[in-house]
N, C-alpha and C positions, 0 to 999 in steps of 0.2 A: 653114054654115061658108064662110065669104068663101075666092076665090082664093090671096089670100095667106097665108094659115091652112094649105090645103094643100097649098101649098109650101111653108113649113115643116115640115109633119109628115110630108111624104115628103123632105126632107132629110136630116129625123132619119132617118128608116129608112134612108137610103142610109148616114149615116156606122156606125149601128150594124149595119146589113148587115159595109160595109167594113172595121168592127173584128174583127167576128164572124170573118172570111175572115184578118184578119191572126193573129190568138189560135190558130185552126185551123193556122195555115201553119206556125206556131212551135211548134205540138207534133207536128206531123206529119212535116216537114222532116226529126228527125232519127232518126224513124222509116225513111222512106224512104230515108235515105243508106246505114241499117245494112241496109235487105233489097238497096239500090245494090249496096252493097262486097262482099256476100255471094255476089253475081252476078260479078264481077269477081277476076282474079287478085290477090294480097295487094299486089304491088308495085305496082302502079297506085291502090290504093284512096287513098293522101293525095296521089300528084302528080297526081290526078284534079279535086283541090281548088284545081289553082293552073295557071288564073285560075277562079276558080266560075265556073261555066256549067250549061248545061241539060243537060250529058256529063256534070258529076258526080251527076247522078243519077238514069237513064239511062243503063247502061253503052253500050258500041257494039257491043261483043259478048258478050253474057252466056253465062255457063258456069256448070252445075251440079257441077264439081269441085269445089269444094271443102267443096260437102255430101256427096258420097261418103268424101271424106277425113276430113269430122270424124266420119261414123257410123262410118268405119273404126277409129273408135280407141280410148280410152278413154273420150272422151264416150259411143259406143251403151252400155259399161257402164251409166253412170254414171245417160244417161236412160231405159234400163229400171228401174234402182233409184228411181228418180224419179217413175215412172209407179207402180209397184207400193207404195211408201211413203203418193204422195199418191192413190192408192184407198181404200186400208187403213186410212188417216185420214179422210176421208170418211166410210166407211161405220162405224167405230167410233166417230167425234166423234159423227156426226147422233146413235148410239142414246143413248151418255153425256149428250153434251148435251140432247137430246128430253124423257129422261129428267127430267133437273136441272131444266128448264124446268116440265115438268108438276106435280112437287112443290112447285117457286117459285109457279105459279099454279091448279092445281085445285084440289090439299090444303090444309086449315087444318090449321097446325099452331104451335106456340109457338115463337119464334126466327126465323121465315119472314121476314122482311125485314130482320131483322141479317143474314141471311143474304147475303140478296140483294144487301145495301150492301155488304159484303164483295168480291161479285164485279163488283159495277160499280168496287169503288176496285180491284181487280186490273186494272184497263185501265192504272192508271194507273203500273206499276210497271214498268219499262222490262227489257226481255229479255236485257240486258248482265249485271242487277245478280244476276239467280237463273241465271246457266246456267252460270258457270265451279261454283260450289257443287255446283251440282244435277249437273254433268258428274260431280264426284269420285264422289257417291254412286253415280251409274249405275254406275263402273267399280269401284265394290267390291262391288256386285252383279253383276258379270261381262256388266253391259249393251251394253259396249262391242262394237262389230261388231257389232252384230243390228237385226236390223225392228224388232225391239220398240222398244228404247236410239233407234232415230230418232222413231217414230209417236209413242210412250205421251206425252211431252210436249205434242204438238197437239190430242189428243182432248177435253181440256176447256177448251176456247175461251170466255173470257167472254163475247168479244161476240158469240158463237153463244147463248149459254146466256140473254142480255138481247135480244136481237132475237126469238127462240121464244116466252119467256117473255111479251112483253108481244102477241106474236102469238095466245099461248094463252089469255090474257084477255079478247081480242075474239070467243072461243067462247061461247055463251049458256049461262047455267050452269045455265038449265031442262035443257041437255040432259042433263045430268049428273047432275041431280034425276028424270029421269026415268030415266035409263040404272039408278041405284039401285031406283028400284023396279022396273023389272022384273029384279034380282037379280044387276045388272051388278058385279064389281069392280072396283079401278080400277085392274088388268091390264088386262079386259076393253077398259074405257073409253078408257082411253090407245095400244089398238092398234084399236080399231073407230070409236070416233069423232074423237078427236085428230091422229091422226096424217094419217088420209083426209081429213079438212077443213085440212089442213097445206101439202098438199102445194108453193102457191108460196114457206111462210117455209123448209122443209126443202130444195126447191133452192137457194132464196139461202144459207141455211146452210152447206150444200154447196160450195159456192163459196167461199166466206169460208174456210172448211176447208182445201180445196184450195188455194187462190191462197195460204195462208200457210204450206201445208208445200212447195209449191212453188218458191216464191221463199226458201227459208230457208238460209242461208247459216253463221252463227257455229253452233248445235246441230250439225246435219251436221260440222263442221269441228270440235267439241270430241269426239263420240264414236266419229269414225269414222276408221281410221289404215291400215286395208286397204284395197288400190286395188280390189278388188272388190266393198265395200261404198261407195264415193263415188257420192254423187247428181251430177246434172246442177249444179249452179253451182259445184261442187268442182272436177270435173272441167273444166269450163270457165276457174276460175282458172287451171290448172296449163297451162293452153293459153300463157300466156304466159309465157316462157322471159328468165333475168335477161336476156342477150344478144341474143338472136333471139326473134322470134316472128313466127307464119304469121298475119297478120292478115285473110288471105281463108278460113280454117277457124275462126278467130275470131269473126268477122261470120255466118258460116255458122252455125255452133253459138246464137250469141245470137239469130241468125232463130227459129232452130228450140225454145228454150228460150222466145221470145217469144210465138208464133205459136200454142204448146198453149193456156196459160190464156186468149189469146185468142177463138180460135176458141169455146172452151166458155162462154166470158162473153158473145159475141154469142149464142152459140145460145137462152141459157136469160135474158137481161137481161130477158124479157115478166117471170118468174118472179120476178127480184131488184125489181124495179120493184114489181109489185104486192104483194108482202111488208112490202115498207122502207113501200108507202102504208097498209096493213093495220095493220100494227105499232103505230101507234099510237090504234089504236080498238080502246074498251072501252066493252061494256056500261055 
């Protein structure tokens, strides 16, 4: 490679370095403004803005009041029902889903991929159009205000129930021919050998689970009308007031409604990573 060959291919890497840093800046920016402002008393958070400088984001004097004020209040309701919701879905999705998936791909059986079409065109059917519906039915079964009336809607996740599935066909199905003869059922089989060989597509599961009852705003807001059963983004709306709002318990509260899914998504991303590459290898 001649001189001038590689200066231009280290050109290239410079501008796509430099794009790469600006793309970065632009999703990050306004990440950083919101854990700024949360740092910051409410009244300073937008004349912090004017002129933009390296103080708007950066306070000069950061203070943690105004996370003490927003768990003082209705939010710590709100994000303990929040925590306890998006557990309970979790760990009830993974076994319903797990489940679903294992019959979508161990079992033969007749209908098994009408089936399955089914649940991939359910991605496609938007959560506007089934939850005012689905809300009446909840509240004629007296669902309303309860764990149940929030969780039961989350646990069968398509794109839980299509990511397992096609994770559970990259399992050798010698193993399953042998787990039969020596006089395995497929209880047996679906808790001793599917599940253990599972384990990075059931934490990316877990996640996808989580991160959607987490973030879930219209269900919450159709079933739920006692301030002691509102989740965390309920509670969070009501922070802003028609006329006034504290917008340093605001920022505070979105830090902290931000910062859970976060933290669990960096922790386990080895897990979602190698799932989403698993996922699509089959025997």
């Amino acid at each position: 490679m001649s001189a001038g060959e590689k200066s231009s291919v280290g050109a290239g890497r410079i501008v796509q370095l430099l794009f790469g840093i600006a793309v970065a800046a632009g999703f990050l920016l306004p990440i950083v403004w919101l854990v700024a402002g949360s740092l910051r008393p409410g009244s300073e958070i937008f004349t912090s803005l004017d002129p933009l400088s390296l103080g708007s984001f950066i306070p000069p004097r950061p203070t943690l009041a105004n996370f003490g004020s927003a768990l003082g209040g209705a939010f710590r309701t709100g994000l303990i029902n929040s925590i306890i919701v998006a557990a309970c879905t979790v760990v009830v999705g993974l076994l319903v889903c797990a489940a679903a998936a294992f019959a979508l791909s161990a079992m033969q059986w007749r209908g098994r991929e009408v089936v399955f079409v089914v649940i991939v065109f359910s991605f496609l059917v938007p959560e506007e159009v089934v939850a005012v519906p689905l809300s009446a039915i909840f509240a004629r079964a007296g669902l309303q205000n309860t764990y149940i009336g929030l969780i039961m809607p989350f646990v069968g996740n398509g794109i839980v129930i299509f990511l397992l599935r096609q994770f559970f066909l990259a399992i050798p199905r010698s193993l399953i021919e042998a787990a039969q003869v020596d006089g395995a059922g497929w209880l047996r089989i679906f808790l001793e050998i599917f599940l253990p060989l599972s384990r990075p597509a059931l934490i990316a599961a877990g996640l996808i689970l989580f991160n959607g009852q987490w973030q879930a705003y219209l269900w919450p807001l159709l079933v739920t009308t006692r301030e002691d059963m509102l989740v965390a983004p309920i509670t969070l709306g009501l922070m802003a007031g028609q006329y006034s709002s504290d917008f340093g318990q605001i920022f505070a509260a979105s830090t902290i409604l931000s910062l859970i899914p976060a933290v669990i998504l960096l922790g386990f991303q080895r897990f979602f990573a190698d799932s989403v590459a698993m996922s699509g290898v089959k025997e």
